[in-house]
C-alpha positions as CSV (number, residue, x, y, z in Angstrom):
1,X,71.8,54.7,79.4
2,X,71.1,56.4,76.2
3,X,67.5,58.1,75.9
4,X,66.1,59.5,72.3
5,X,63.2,61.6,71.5
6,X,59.6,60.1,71.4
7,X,59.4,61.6,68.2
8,X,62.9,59.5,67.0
9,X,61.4,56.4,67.0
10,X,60.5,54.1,63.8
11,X,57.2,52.8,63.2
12,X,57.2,49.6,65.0
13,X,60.1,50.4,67.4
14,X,59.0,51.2,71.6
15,X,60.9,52.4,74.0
16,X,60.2,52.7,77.8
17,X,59.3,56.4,78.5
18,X,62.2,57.9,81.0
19,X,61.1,61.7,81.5
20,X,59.3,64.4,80.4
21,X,61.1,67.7,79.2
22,X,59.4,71.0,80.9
23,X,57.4,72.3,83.6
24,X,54.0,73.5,82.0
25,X,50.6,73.3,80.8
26,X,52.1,71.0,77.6
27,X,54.2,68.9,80.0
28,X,51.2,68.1,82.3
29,X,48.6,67.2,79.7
30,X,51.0,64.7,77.9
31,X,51.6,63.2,81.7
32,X,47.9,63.1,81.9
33,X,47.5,60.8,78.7
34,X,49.8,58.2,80.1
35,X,53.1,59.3,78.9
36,X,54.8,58.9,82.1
37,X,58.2,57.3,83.1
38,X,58.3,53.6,82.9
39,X,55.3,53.2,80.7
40,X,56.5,51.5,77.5
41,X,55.2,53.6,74.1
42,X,55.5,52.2,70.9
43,X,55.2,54.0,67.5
44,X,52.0,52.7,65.3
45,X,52.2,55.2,62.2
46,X,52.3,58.7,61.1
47,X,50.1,60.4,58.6
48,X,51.2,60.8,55.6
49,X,53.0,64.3,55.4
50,X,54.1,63.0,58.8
51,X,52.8,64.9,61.7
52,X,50.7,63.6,63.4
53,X,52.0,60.7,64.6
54,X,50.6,57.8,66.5
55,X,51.8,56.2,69.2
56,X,49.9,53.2,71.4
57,X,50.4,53.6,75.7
58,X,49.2,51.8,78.0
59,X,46.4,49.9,75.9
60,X,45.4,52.8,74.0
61,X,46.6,54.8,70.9
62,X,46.8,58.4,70.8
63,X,48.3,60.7,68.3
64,X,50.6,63.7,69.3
65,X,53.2,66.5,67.3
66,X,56.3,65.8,66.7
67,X,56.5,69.1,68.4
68,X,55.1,67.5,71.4
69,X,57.2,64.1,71.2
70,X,60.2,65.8,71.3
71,X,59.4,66.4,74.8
72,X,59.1,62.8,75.7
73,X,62.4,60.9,76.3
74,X,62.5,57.0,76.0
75,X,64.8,54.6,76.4
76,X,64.9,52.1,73.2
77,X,63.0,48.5,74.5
C-alpha cells in the first residue's frame, strides 16, 4: 500500500484516510472533524495563493493548512 499526504492530492482526486501523524492537541482536533481512518476525503479547491485548502468528509466540507494536511495520510481511491 502506498499512502500520500492529504495535502498531495489534486483537486478532484479522494483518497481513503489511513492515519493520522502525531499525538497532540492538532492531531485530536483534525480526528474530531472527521478525518479519521477509513473515511474517504476528497479535495474540492484551494484558494487562490493556495492555502487554504478544501476538502469535503463525510458529507461536509471543511478547509484545513497544508500544514495541517500533511498530517493526514490517505490512500489514493
Amino acid at each position: 500500500m502506498v499512502t500520500i499526504t492529504l495535502s498531495e492530492l489534486q483537486a478532484g482526486q479522494a483518497g481513503t484516510i489511513v492515519s493520522i501523524e502525531g499525538n497532540d492537541s492538532v492531531a485530536a482536533r483534525l480526528m474530531e472533524m472527521g478525518l479519521i481512518p477509513g473515511e474517504l476525503v476528497q479535495m474540492v479547491g484551494q484558494a487562490p495563493l493556495g492555502d487554504p485548502v478544501e476538502y469535503e468528509v463525510v458529507g461536509y466540507r471543511l478547509s484545513l493548512r497544508r500544514v495541517e494536511a500533511r498530517r493526514v495520510r490517505v490512500e489514493r481511491a
